[in-house]
DRENROSE-677593 format. One line per 8 residues: number of its first residue (from 1); their letters; for each residue y negated, z negated, x negated of C-alpha. Coordinates in nm, 2 decimals. Layout:
BEGIN
NUM = a = Y,Z,X  ... $
//
This chain:
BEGIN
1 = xxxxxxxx = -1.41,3.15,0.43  -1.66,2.92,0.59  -1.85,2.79,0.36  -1.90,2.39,0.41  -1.70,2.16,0.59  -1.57,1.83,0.62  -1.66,1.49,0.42  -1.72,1.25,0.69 $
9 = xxxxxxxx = -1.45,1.35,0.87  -1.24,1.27,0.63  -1.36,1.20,0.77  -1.34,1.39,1.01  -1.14,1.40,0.91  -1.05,1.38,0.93  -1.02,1.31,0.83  -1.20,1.36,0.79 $
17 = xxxxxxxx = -1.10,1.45,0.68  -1.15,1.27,0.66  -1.02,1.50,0.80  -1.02,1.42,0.74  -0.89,1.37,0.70  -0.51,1.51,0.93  -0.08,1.63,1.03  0.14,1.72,1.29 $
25 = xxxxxxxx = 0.45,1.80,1.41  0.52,1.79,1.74  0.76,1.87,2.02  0.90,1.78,2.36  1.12,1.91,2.63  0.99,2.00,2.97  0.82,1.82,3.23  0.98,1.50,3.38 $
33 = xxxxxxxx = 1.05,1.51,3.70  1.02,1.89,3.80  1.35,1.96,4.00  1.19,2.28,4.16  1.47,2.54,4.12  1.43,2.86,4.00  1.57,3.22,4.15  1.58,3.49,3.85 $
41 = xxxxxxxx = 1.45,3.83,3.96  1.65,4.14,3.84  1.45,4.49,3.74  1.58,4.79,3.76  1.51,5.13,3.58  1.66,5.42,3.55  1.66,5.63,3.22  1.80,5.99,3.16 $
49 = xxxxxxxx = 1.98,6.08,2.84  2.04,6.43,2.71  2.43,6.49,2.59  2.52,6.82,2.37  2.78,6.95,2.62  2.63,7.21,2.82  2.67,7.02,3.13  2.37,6.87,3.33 $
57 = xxxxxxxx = 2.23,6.54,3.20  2.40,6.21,3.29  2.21,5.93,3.44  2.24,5.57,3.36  2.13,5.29,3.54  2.05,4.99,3.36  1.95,4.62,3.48  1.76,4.36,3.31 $
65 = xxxxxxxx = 1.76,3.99,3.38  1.41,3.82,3.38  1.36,3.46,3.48  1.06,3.48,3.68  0.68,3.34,3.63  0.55,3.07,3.76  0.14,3.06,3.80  -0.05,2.83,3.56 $
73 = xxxxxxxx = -0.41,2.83,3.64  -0.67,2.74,3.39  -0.99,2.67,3.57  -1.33,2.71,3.40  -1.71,2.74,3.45  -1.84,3.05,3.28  -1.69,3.36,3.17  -1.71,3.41,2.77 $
81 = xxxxxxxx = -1.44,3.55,2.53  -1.32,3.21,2.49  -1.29,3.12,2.86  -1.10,3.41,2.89  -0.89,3.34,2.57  -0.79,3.02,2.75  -0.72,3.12,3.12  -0.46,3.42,2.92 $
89 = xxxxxxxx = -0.30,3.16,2.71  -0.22,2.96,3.04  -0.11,3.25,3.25  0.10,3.35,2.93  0.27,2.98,2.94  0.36,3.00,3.28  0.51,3.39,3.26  0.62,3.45,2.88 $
97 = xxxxxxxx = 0.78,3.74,2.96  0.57,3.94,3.20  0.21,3.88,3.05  0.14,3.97,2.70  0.05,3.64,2.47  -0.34,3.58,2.36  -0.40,3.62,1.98  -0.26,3.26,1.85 $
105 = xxxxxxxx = -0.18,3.16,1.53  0.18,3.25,1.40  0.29,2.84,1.42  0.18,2.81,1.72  0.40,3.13,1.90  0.71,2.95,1.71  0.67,2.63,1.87  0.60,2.77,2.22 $
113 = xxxxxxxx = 0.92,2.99,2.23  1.13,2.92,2.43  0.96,2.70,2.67  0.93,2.76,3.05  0.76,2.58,3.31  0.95,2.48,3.60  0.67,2.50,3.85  0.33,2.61,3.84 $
121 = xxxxxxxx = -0.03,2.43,3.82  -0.37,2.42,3.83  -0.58,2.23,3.55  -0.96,2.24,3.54  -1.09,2.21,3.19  -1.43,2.21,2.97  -1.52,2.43,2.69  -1.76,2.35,2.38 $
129 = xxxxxxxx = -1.84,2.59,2.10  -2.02,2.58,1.79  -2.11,2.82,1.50  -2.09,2.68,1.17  -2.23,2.78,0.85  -2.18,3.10,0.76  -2.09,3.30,1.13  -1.71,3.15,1.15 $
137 = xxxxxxxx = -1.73,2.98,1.48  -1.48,2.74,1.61  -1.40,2.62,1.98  -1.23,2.32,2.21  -1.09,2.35,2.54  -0.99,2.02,2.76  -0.79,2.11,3.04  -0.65,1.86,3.30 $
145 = xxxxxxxx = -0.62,1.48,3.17  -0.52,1.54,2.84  -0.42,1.94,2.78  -0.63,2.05,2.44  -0.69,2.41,2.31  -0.81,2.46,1.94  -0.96,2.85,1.89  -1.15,2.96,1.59 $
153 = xxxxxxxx = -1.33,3.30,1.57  -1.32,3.42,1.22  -1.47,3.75,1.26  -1.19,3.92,1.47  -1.23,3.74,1.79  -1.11,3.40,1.93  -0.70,3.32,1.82  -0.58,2.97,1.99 $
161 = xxxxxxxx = -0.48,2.79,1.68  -0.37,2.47,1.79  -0.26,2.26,2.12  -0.21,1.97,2.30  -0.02,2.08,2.65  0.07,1.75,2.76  0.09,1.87,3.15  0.45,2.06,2.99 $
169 = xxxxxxxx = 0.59,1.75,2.80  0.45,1.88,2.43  0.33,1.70,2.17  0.03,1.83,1.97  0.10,2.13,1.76  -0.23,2.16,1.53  -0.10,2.36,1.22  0.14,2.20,0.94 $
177 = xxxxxxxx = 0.33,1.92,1.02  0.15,1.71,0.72  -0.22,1.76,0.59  -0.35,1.66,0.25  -0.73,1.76,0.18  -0.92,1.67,-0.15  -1.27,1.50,-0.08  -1.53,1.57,-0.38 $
185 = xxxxxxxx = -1.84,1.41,-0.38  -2.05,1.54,-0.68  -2.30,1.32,-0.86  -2.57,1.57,-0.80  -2.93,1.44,-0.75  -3.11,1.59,-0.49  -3.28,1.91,-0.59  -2.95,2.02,-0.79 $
193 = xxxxxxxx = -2.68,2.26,-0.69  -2.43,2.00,-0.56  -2.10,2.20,-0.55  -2.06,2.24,-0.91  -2.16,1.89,-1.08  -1.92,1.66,-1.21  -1.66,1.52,-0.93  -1.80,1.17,-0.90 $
201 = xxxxxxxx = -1.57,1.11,-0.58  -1.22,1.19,-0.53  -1.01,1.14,-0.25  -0.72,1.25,-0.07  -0.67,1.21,0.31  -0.34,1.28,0.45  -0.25,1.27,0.81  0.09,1.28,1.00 $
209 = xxxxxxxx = 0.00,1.29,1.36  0.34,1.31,1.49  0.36,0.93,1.36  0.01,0.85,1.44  -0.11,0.73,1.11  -0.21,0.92,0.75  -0.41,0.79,0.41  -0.75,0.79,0.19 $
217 = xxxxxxxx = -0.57,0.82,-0.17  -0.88,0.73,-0.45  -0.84,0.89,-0.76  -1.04,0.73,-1.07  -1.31,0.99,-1.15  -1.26,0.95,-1.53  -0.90,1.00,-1.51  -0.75,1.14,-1.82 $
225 = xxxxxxxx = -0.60,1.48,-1.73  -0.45,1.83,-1.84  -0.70,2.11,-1.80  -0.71,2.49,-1.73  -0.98,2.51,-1.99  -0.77,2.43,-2.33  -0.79,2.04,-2.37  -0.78,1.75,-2.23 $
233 = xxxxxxxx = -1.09,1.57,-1.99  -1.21,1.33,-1.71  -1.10,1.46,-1.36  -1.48,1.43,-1.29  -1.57,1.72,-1.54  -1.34,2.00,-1.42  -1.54,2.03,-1.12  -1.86,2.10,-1.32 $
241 = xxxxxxxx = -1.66,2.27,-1.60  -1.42,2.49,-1.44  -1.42,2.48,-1.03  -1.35,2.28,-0.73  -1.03,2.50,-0.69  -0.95,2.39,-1.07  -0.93,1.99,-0.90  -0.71,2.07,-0.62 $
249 = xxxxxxxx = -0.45,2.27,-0.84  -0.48,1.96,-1.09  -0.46,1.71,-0.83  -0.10,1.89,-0.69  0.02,1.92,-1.06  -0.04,1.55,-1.06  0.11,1.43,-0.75  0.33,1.67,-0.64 $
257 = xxxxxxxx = 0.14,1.68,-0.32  0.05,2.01,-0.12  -0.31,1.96,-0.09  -0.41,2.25,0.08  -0.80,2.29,0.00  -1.10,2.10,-0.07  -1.47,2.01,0.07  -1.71,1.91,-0.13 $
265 = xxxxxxxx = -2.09,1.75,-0.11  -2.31,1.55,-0.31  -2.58,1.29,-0.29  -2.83,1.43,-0.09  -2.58,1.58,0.12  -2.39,1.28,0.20  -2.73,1.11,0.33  -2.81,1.37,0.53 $
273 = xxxxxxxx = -2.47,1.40,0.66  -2.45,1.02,0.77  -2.81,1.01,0.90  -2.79,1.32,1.09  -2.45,1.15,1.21  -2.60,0.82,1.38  -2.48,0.61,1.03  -2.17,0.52,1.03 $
281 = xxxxxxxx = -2.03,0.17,1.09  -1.90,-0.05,0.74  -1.72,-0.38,0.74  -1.88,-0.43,0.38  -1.66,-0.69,0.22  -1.89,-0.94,0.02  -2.23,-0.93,-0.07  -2.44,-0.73,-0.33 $
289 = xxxxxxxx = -2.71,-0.69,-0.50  -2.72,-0.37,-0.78  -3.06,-0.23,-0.87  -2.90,0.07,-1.03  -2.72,0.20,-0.73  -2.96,0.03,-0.50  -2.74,-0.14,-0.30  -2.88,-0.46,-0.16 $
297 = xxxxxxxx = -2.66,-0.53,0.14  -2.48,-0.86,0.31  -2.14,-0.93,0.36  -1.96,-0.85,0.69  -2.01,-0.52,0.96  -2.28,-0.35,1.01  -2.43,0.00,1.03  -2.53,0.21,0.71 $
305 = xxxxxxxx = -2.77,0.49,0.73  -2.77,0.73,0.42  -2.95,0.59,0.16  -2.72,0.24,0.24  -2.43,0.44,0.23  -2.49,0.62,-0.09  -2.55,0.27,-0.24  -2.25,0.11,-0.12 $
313 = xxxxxxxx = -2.06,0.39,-0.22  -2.19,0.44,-0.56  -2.22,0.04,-0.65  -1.99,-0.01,-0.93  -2.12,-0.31,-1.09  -1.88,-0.53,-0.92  -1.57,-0.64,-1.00  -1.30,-0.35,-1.07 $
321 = xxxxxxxx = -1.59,-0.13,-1.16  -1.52,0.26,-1.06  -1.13,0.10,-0.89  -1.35,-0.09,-0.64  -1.62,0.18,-0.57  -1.35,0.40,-0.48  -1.20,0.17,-0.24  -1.55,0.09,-0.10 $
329 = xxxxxxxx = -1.62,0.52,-0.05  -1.24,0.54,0.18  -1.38,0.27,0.38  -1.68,0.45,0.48  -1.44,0.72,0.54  -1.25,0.54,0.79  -1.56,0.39,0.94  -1.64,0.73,1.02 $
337 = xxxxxxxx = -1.32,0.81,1.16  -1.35,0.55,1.42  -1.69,0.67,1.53  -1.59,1.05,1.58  -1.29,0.92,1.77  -1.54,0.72,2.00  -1.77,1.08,1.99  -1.47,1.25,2.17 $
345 = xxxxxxxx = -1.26,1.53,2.07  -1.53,1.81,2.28  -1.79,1.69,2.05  -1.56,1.83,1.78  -1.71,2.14,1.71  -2.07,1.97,1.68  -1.93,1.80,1.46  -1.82,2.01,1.22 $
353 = xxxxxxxx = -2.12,2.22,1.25  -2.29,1.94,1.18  -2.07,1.87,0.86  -2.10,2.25,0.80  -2.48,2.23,0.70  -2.38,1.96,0.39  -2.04,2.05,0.26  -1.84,2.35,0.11 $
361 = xxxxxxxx = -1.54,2.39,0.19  -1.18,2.67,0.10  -1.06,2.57,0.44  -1.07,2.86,0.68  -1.23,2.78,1.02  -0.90,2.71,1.20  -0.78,2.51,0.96  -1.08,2.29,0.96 $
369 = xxxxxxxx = -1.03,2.29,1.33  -0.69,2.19,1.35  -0.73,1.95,1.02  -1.04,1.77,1.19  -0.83,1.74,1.55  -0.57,1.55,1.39  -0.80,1.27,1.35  -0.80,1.23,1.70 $
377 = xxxxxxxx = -0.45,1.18,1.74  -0.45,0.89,1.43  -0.48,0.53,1.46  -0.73,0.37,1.21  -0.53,0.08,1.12  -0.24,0.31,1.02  -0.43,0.49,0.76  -0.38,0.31,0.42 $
385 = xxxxxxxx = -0.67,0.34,0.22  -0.53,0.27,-0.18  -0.64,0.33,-0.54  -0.45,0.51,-0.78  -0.38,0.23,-1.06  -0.51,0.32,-1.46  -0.61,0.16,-1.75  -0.96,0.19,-1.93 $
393 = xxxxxxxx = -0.87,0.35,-2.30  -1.14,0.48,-2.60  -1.00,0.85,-2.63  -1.18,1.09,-2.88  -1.48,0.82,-2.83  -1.51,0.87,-2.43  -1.43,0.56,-2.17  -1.11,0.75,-1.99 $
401 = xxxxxxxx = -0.90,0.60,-1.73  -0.53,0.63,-1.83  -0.29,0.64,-1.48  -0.01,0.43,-1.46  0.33,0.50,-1.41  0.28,0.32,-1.10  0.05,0.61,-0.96  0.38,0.76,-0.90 $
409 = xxxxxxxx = 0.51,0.53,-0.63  0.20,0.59,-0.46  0.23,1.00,-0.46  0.55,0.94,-0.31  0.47,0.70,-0.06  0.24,0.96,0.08  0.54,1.20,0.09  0.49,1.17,0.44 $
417 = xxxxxxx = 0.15,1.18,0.51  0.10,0.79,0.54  0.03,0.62,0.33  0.13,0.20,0.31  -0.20,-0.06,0.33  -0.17,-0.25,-0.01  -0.08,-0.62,0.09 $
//
């Protein structure tokens, strides 16, 4: 598994992850306006069979009904394993059943079958690869105007693991056709291991490409929950006390939701991550001034490096304390949406080597892939960025947040990936 992934993205997520943050489903018929028709080809072979009488062998002649190929041609400067990866997925399109399919992932192969080109094509394309953290290395292929290829190399070779083949007709098939991802930003300082400190962000981003839109769901860090450890604790504690993977099974017990893995970083990484990023772009909503989070900023748009960033996402001295800050940390999610959909999807895998260097991450490489292309098929005003709702109780003499029955409108809203911009 590759190691680190995916916060901005959530933003990259897709997301980014956001992600983000990402889904998909997908789907069309062929290609309008092809009215080329098509004369099937008949082979013939000839097989013997042995009978028990004593008599000579019979021969049977048997025929076999194959529509014929039609040539797809996937141009490309250079000639590595992925180039070639791509030029056989093509050729495969445009014969299914005379040239063997590529290694592709399983989804993929199901929501190809049956589809047949009525004519053949040439498309010139691009390729951009990039190694991430720990050898995993993931790859994007443009072809023609709009055609995308996803691959990821995970130790046995390039697999296609998602496309976009809009020269046949076809929606975008980049894995499941919803995505949920938890977001954990630690509150470890710098010089600290940062995976395992307490969760001091928590977010889920959701994505439904097939409808364009998804969601940044905040969850209260000090939210009162059920743990695998014997009693009862702040959500912000089972990272440090029991594991990342402890959250994510919490936060589906909670919701209901299949949130499929998580990435994680903390406060040096997130700095480093938006610096090394370019900042990312923040329509901060009013003024402030905090000496304790160091956030001294001015109302209105403008870009934050890391240390800004940081602040603005860890100010809570504001009104609605921790409820605010985490609204405040999805908006720097989505401003970092918008910027890698400006980057442009063949600086994907930069990207999320890039990412790679500050995160952790359960996510194999493909499904980083495929959950970080998403975003590109999203708009930004159709991702709701909400707060789960709570009340502040003294429990056992701790400050918890106690979720209100109203949380659960808001898990189900997101049923479907998107989730609906608070009024």
């Amino acid at each position: 598994m590759p190691k680190r992934s995916l916060a901005i993205a959530g933003a990259v997520v897709a997301t980014l992850i956001v992600a983000s943050v990402g889904g998909l489903l997908l789907f069309g018929g062929s290609e309008e306006g092809a009215s080329t028709s098509i004369t099937q080809a008949a082979i013939t072979s000839t097989t013997s069979a042995a009978t028990t009488s004593t008599t000579a062998p019979t021969t049977t002649s048997s025929t076999t009904t194959l529509p014929p190929g039609v040539p797809i041609a996937l141009i490309l400067e250079g000639d590595g394993a992925l180039h070639r990866a791509a030029r056989d997925f093509y050729a495969w399109l445009g014969a299914p059943y005379r040239v063997d399919p590529p290694p592709m992932a399983e989804g993929l192969a199901e929501f190809l079958d049956g589809v047949e080109p009525e004519e053949g094509f040439d498309l010139a394309g691009e390729v951009a690869v990039a190694t991430l953290d720990e050898g995993g290395r993931v790859g994007v292929v443009t072809a023609g105007e709009e055609d995308v290829l996803l691959a990821a190399d995970e130790g046995d070779g390039w697999r296609i693991v998602g496309a976009k083949l809009t020269s046949l007709g076809l929606d975008p098939w980049y894995g499941e056709p919803l995505r949920y991802v938890l977001i954990i930003g630690t509150d470890a300082r710098p010089g600290y291991i940062e995976r395992v400190f307490r969760g001091d962000s928590l977010h889920v981003l959701s994505s439904n490409i097939a409808e364009g839109a998804g969601g940044v769901m905040g969850i209260p860090r000090d939210s009162y929950v059920d743990t695998p450890y014997g009693f009862w604790d702040k959500l912000s504690s089972v990272n440090a006390r029991a594991s990342s993977e402890a959250v994510v099974d919490i936060v589906r017990d909670l919701s209901g939701l299949p949130v499929e893995g998580y990435v994680v970083t903390g406060f040096d990484g997130f700095t480093r991550l938006v610096n090394d990023f370019g900042g990312v772009v923040v329509d901060v909503p009013f003024a402030m001034a905090d000496p304790k989070s160091q956030a001294f900023l001015s109302a209105g748009e403008q870009l934050l490096w890391g240390a800004n960033a940081l602040a603005f996402s860890r100010n809570r001295s504001i009104w609605g304390s921790d409820f605010t800050r985490s609204y405040h940390q999805g908006l720097v999610m989505l401003g970092a949406l918008d910027q890698v959909q400006a980057a442009g999807i063949m600086e994907l895998p930069g990207l999320l080597a890039l990412l790679c260097e500050y995160t952790w991450t359960d996510l194999s490489a493909g499904d980083l892939l495929t959950l970080a292309a998403g975003a590109f098929e999203i708009d930004p005003a159709r991702v709701g960025n909400r707060v789960l709702p709570g009340t502040i109780q003294m429990i056992a003499g701790a400050s918890v947040v106690v979720l209100d029955p109203e949380a659960e409108e808001i898990y189900r809203d997101l049923d479907d990936g998107i989730l609906t911009p608070e009024e």
